[in-house]
TORLO-674486 format. One record per residue (C-alpha): y, x, z; residue in three letters; residue number from 1. Coordinates in pm, whole numbers, plus 50000, padded with zeros to 5 digits. Layout:
BEGIN
py:px:pz:residu:num
Y:X:Z:ALA:NUM $
...
***
This chain:
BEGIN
py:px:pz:residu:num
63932:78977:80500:UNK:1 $
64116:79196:80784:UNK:2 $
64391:79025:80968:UNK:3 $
64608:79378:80928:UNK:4 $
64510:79652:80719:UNK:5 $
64679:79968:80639:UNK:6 $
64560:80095:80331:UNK:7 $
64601:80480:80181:UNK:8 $
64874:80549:80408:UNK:9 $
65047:80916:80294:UNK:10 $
65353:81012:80477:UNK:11 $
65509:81323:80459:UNK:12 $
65853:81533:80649:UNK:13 $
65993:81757:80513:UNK:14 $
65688:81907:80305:UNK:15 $
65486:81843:80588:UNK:16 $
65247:81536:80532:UNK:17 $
65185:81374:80903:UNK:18 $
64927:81063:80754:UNK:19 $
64697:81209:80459:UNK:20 $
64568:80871:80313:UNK:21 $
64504:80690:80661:UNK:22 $
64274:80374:80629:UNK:23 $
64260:80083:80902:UNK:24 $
64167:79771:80951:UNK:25 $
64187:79532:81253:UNK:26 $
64061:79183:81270:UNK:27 $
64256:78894:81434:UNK:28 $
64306:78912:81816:UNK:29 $
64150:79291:81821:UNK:30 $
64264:79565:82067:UNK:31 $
64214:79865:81885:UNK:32 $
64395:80217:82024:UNK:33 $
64443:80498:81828:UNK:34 $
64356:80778:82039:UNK:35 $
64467:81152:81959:UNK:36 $
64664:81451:82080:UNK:37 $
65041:81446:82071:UNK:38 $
65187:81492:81691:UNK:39 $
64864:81420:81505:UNK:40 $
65032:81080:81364:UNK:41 $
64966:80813:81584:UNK:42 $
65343:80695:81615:UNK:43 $
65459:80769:81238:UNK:44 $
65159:80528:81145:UNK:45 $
65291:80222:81385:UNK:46 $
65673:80263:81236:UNK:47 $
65531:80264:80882:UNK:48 $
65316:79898:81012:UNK:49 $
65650:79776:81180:UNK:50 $
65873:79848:80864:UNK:51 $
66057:80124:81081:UNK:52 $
65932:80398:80864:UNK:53 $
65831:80339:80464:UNK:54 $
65519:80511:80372:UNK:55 $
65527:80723:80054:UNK:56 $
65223:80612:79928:UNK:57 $
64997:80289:80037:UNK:58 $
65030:79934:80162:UNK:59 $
65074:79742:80441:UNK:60 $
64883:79374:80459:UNK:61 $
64934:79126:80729:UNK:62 $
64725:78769:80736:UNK:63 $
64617:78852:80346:UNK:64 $
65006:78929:80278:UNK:65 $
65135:79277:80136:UNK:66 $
65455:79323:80376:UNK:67 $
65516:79664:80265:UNK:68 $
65848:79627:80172:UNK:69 $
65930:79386:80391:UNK:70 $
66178:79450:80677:UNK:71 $
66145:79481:81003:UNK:72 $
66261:79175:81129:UNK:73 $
66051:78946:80865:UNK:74 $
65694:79150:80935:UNK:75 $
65607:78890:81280:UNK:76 $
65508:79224:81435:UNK:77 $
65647:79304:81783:UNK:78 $
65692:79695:81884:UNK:79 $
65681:79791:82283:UNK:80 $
65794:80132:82365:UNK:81 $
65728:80340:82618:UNK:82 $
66062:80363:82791:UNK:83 $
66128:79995:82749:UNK:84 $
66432:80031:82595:UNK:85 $
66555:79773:82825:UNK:86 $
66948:79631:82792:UNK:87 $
67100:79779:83123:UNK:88 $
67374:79526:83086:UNK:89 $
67181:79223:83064:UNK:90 $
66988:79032:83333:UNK:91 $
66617:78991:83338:UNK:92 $
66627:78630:83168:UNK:93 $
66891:78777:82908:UNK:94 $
66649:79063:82795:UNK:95 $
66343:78832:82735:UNK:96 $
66580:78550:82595:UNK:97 $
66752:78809:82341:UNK:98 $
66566:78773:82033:UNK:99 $
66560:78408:82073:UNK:100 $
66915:78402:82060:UNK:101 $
66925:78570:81742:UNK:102 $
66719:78251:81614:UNK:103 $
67010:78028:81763:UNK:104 $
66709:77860:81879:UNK:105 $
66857:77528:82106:UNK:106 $
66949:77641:82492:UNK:107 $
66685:77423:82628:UNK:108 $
66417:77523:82410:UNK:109 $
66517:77920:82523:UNK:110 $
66508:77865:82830:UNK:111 $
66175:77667:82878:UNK:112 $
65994:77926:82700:UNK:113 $
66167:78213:82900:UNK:114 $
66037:78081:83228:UNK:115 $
65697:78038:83095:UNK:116 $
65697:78382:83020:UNK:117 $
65871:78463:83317:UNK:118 $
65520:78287:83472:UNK:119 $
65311:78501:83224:UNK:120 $
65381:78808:83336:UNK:121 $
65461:78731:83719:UNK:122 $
65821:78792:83743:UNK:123 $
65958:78457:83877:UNK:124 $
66229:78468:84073:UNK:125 $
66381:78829:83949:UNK:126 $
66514:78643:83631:UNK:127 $
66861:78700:83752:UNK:128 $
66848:79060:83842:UNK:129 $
66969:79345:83653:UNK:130 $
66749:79644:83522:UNK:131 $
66790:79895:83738:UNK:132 $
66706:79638:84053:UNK:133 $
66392:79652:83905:UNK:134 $
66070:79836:83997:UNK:135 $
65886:80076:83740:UNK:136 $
65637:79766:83717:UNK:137 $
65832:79518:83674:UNK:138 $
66065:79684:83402:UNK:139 $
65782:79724:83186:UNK:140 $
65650:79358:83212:UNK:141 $
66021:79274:83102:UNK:142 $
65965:79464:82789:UNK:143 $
65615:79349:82748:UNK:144 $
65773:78919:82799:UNK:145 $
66060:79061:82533:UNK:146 $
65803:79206:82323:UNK:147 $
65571:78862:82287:UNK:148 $
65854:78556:82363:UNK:149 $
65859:78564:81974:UNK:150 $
65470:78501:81932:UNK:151 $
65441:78778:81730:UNK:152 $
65116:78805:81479:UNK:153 $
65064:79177:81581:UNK:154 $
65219:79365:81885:UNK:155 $
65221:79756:81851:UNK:156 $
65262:79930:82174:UNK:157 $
65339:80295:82174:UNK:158 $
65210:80473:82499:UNK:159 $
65365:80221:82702:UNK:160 $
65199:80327:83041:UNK:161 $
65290:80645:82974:UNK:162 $
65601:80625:83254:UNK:163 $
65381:80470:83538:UNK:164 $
65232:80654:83841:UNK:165 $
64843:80661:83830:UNK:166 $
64769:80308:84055:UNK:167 $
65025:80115:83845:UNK:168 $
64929:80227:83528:UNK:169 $
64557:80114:83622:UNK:170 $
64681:79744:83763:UNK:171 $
64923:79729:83453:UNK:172 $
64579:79833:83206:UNK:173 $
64406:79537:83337:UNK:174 $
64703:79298:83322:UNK:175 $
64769:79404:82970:UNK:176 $
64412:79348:82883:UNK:177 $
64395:78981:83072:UNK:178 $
64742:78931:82898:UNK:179 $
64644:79008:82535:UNK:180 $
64303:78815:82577:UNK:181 $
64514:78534:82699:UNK:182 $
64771:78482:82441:UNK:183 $
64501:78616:82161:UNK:184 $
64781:78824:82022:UNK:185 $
64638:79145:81835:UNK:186 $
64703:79452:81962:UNK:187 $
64726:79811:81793:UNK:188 $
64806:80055:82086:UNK:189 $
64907:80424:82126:UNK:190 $
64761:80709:82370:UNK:191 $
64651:81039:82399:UNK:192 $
64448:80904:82731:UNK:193 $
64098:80921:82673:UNK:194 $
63958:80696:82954:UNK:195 $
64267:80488:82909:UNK:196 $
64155:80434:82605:UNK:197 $
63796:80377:82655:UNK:198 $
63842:80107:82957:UNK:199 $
64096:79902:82764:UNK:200 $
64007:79899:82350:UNK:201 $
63777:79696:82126:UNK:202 $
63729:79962:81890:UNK:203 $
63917:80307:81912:UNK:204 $
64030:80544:81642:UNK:205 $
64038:80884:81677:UNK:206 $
64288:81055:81481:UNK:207 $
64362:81439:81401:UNK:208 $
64598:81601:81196:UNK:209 $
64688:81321:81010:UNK:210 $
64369:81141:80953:UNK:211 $
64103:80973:81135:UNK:212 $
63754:81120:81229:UNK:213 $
63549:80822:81361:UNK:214 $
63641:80468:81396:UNK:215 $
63408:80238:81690:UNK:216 $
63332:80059:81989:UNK:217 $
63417:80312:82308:UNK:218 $
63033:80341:82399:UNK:219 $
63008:80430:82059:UNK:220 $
63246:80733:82010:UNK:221 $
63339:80789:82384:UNK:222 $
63081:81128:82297:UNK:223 $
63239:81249:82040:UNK:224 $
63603:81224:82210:UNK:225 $
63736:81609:82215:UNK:226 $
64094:81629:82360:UNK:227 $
***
């Protein structure tokens, strides 16, 4: 059985259906990217896994569960955006700590496991700064350490290099591939970058017009890539 699996996924705006009966699976600790041009789906179908959008037809399983109704908060799936959507008003410890908080987990146990993350993604000693004291790099590994604190079961990340200048976004692809090999944390991830895409994925999905036409390893499809 699939870890996650999106089953018959129709979604439709307006009279306009975006997903026309999308199908995936993705097996525990995978890093699969759905790869397509802008507006062909690829974002509707993450909010519908995250509970952010409600599919009008089709199912969501996680770890043999249906969570399609579930919300948000109860799915164990973290979401990473692409512009961070950092707190400006909160320090570097405060972002990462934030949805521990919310647990009313006890102070000790927060902030152990906030400077182990801290560690994770190598920003010791800026856990006191403010957002915009931060570098381009090191604003999105504060989203990333905000993103996984909670151990979620499945982290979605929508085009999250998208910001970064071209020799940051290729150190931040390898340190988001070491990083999701290291925690073993399955990853579903957004782009329209084709080598991007083929450098960083176990499998890849290429989707158009709200479907997908292949499904495979990179050296598998990287021929049939047309964007």
């Amino acid at each position: 059985m699939s870890y996650l699996e999106a089953k018959d996924i129709y979604k439709s705006f307006d009279k306009q259906e975006v997903l026309k009966g999308i199908n995936l699976t993705v097996d525990h600790g995978e890093f699969v990217t759905l790869l397509g041009a802008s507006g062909c789906g690829k974002t509707t179908l993450l909010r519908i896994i995250a509970g952010l959008e409600y599919a009008d037809q089709g199912q969501v399983f996680l770890d043999g569960n249906d969570i399609t109704s579930l919300a948000p908060e109860k799915r164990q799936i973290g979401m990473f955006f692409q512009n961070y959507a950092l707190f400006e008003h909160m320090t570097v410890e405060e972002n990462i700590s934030y949805s521990l908080k919310l647990q009313k987990l006890p102070k000790d146990e927060i902030a152990e496991r906030v400077n182990d993350m801290l560690r994770t993604v190598k920003l010791e000693g800026v856990n006191k700064r403010m957002p915009d004291m931060l570098s381009g790099g090191q604003r999105q590994r504060v989203a990333l350490a905000r993103s996984i604190i909670s151990t979620p079961k499945v982290l979605l990340l929508d085009e999250p290099l998208g910001a970064l200048d071209a020799a940051l976004k290729k150190r931040m692809q390898e340190e988001l591939k070491d990083l999701q090999h290291t925690l073993g944390i399955t990853f579903i991830y957004i782009t329209h970058d084709q080598e991007e895409a083929l450098s960083m994925s176990d499998r890849i999905a290429l989707m158009e017009d709200g479907i997908f036409t292949e499904i495979g390893k990179p050296d598998e499809i990287k021929d049939k890539i047309r964007l």
